[in-house]
Chimera marker file (.cmm) of the C-alpha trace (Angstrom):
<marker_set name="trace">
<marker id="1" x="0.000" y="0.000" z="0.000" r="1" g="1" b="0" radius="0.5"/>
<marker id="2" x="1.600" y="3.273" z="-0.891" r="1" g="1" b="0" radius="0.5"/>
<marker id="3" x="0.660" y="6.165" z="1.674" r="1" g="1" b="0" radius="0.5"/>
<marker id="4" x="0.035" y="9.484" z="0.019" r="1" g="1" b="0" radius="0.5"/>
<marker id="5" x="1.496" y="12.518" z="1.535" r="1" g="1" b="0" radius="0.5"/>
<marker id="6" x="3.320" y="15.979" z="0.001" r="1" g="1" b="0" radius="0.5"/>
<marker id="7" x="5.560" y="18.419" z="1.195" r="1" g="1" b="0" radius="0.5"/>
<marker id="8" x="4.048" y="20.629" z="3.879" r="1" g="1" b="0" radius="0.5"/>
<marker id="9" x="2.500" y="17.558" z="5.142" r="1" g="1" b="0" radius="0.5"/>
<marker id="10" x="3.346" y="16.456" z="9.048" r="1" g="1" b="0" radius="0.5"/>
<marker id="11" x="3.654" y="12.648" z="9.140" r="1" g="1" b="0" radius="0.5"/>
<marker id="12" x="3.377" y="11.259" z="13.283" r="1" g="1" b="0" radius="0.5"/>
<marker id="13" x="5.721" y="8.003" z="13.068" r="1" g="1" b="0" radius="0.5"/>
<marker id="14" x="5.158" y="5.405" z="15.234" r="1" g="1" b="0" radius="0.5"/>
<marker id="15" x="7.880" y="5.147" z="17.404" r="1" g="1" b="0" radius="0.5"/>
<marker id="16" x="10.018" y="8.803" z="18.710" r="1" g="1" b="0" radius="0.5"/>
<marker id="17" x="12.896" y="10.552" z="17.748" r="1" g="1" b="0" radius="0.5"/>
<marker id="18" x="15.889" y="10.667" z="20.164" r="1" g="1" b="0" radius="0.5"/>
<marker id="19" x="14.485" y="14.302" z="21.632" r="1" g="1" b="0" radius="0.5"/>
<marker id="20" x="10.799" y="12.572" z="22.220" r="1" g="1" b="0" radius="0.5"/>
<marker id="21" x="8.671" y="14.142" z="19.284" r="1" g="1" b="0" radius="0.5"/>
<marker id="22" x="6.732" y="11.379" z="16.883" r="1" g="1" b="0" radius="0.5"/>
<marker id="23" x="5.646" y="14.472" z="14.270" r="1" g="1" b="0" radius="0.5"/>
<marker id="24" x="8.091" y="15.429" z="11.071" r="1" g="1" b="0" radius="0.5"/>
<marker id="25" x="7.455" y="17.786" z="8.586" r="1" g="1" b="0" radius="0.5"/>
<marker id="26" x="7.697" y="16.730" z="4.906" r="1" g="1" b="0" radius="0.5"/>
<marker id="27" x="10.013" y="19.184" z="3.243" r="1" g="1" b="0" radius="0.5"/>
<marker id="28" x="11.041" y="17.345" z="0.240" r="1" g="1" b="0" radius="0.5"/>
<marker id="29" x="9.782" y="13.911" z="-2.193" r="1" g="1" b="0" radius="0.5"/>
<marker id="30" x="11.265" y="11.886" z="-4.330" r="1" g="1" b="0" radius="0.5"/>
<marker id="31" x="13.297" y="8.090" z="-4.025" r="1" g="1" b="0" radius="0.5"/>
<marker id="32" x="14.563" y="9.808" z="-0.628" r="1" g="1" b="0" radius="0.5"/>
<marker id="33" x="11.940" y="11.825" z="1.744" r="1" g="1" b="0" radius="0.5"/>
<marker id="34" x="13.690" y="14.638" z="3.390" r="1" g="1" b="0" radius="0.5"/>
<marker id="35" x="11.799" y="15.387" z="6.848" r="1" g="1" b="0" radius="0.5"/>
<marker id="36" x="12.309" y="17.599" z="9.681" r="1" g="1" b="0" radius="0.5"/>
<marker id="37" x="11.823" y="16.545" z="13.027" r="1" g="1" b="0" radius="0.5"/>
<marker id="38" x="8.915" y="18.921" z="14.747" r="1" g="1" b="0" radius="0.5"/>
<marker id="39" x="10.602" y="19.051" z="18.693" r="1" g="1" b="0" radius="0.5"/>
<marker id="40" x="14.532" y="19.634" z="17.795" r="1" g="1" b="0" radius="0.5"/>
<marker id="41" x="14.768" y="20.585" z="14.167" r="1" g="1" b="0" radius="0.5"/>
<marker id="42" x="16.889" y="17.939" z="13.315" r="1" g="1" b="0" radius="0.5"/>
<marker id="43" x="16.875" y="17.586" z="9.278" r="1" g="1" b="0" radius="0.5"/>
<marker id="44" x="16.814" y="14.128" z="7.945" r="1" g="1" b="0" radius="0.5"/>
<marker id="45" x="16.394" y="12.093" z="4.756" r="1" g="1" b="0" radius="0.5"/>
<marker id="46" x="15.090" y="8.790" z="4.793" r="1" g="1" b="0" radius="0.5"/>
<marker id="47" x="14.313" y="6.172" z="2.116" r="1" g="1" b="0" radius="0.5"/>
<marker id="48" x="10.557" y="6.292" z="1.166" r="1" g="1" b="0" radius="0.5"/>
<marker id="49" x="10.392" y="2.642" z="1.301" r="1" g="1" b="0" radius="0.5"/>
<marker id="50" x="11.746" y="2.324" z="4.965" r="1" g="1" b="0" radius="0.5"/>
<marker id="51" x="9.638" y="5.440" z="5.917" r="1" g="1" b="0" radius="0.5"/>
<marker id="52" x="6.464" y="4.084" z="4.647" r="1" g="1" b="0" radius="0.5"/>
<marker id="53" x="6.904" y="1.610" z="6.785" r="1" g="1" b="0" radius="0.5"/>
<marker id="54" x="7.141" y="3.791" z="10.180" r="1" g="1" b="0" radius="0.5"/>
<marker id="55" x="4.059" y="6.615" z="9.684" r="1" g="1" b="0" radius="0.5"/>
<marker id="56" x="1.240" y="6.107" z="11.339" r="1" g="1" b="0" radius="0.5"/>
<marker id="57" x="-0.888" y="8.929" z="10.105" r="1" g="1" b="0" radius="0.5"/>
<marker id="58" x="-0.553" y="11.536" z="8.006" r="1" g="1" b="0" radius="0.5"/>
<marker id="59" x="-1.553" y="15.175" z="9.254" r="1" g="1" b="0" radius="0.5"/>
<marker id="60" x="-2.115" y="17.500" z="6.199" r="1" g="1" b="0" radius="0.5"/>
<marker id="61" x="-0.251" y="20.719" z="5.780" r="1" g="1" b="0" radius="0.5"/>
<marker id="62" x="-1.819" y="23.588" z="4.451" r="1" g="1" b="0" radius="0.5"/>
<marker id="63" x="-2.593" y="23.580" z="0.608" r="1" g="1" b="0" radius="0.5"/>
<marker id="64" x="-1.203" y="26.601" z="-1.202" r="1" g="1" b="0" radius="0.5"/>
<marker id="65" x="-2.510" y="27.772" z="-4.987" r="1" g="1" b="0" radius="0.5"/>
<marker id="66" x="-0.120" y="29.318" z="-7.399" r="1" g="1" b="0" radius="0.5"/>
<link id1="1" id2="2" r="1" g="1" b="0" radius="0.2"/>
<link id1="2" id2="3" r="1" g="1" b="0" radius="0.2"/>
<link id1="3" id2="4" r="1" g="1" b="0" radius="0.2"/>
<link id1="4" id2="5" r="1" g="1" b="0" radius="0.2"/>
<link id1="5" id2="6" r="1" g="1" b="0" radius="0.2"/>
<link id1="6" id2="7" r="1" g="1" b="0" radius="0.2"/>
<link id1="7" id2="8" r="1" g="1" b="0" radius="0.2"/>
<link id1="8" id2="9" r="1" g="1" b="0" radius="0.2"/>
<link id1="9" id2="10" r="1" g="1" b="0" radius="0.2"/>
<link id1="10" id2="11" r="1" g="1" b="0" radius="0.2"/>
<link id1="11" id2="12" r="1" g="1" b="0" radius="0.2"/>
<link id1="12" id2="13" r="1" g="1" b="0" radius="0.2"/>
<link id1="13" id2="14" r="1" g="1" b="0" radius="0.2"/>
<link id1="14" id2="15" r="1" g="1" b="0" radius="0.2"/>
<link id1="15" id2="16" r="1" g="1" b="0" radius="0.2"/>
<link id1="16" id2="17" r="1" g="1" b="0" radius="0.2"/>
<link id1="17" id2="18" r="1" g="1" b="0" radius="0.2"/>
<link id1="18" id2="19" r="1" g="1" b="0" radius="0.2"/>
<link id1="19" id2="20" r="1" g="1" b="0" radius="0.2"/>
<link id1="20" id2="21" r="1" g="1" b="0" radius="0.2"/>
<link id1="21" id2="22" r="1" g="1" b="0" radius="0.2"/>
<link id1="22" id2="23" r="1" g="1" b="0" radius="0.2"/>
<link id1="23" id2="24" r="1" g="1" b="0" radius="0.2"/>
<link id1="24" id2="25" r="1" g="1" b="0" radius="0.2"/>
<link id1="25" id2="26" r="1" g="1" b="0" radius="0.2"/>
<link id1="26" id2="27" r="1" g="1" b="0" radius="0.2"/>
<link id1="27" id2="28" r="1" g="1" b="0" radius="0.2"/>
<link id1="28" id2="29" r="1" g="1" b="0" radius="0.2"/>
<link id1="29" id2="30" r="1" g="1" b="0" radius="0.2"/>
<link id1="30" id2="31" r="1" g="1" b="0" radius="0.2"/>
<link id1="31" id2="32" r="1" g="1" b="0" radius="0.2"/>
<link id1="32" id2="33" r="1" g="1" b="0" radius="0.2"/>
<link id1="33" id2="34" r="1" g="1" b="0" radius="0.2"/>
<link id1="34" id2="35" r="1" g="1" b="0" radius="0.2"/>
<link id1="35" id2="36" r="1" g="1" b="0" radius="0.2"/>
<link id1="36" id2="37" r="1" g="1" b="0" radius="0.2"/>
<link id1="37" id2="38" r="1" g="1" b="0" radius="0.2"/>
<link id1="38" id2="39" r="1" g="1" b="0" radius="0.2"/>
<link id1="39" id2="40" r="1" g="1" b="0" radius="0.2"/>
<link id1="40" id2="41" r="1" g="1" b="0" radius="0.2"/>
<link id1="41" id2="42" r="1" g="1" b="0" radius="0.2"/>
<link id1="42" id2="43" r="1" g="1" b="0" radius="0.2"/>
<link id1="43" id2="44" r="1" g="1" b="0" radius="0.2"/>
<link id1="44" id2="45" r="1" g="1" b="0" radius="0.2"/>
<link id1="45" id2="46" r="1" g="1" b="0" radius="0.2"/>
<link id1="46" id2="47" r="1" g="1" b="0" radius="0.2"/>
<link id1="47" id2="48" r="1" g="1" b="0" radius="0.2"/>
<link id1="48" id2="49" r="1" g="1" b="0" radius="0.2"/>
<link id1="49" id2="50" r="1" g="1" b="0" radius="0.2"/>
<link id1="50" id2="51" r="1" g="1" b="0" radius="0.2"/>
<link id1="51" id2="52" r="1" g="1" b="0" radius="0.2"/>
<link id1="52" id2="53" r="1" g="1" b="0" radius="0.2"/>
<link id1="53" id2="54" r="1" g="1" b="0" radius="0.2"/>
<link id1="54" id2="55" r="1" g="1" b="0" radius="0.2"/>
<link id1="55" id2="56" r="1" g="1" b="0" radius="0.2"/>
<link id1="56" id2="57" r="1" g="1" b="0" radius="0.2"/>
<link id1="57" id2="58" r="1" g="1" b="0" radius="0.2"/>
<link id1="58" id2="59" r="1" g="1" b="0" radius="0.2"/>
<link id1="59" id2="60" r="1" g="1" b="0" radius="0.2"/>
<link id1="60" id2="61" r="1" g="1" b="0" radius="0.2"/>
<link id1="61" id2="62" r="1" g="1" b="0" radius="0.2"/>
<link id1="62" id2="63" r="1" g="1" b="0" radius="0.2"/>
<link id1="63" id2="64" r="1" g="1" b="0" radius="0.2"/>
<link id1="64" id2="65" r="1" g="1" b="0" radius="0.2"/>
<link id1="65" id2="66" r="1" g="1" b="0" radius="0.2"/>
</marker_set>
């Protein structure tokens, strides 16, 4: 099952970062999801396939029109 999400979007993972958040914010897709972690800032880019795996909901992110 592929789990749809875009940048902007806050995924809650289901187990916690080091610092004790479970929310990231999406800031960039592609083969590697680049996510920053919502209680320290930390930046970090993860496989899509191993952080598929890990979400357990998405939280959308507001939608902006061009």
């Amino acid at each position: 099952m592929i789990i749809r999400f875009s940048v902007g979007d806050t995924l809650e993972m289901k187990k916690e970062h080091p610092c004790g958040a479970r929310q990231f914010l999406v800031k960039r897709i592609g083969s590697d999801i680049r996510i920053v972690c919502r209680g320290c800032g930390r930046d970090v880019t993860v496989p899509r396939i191993k952080l598929e795996k890990g979400i357990k909901r998405v939280i959308p992110g507001e939608q902006t029109e061009n």
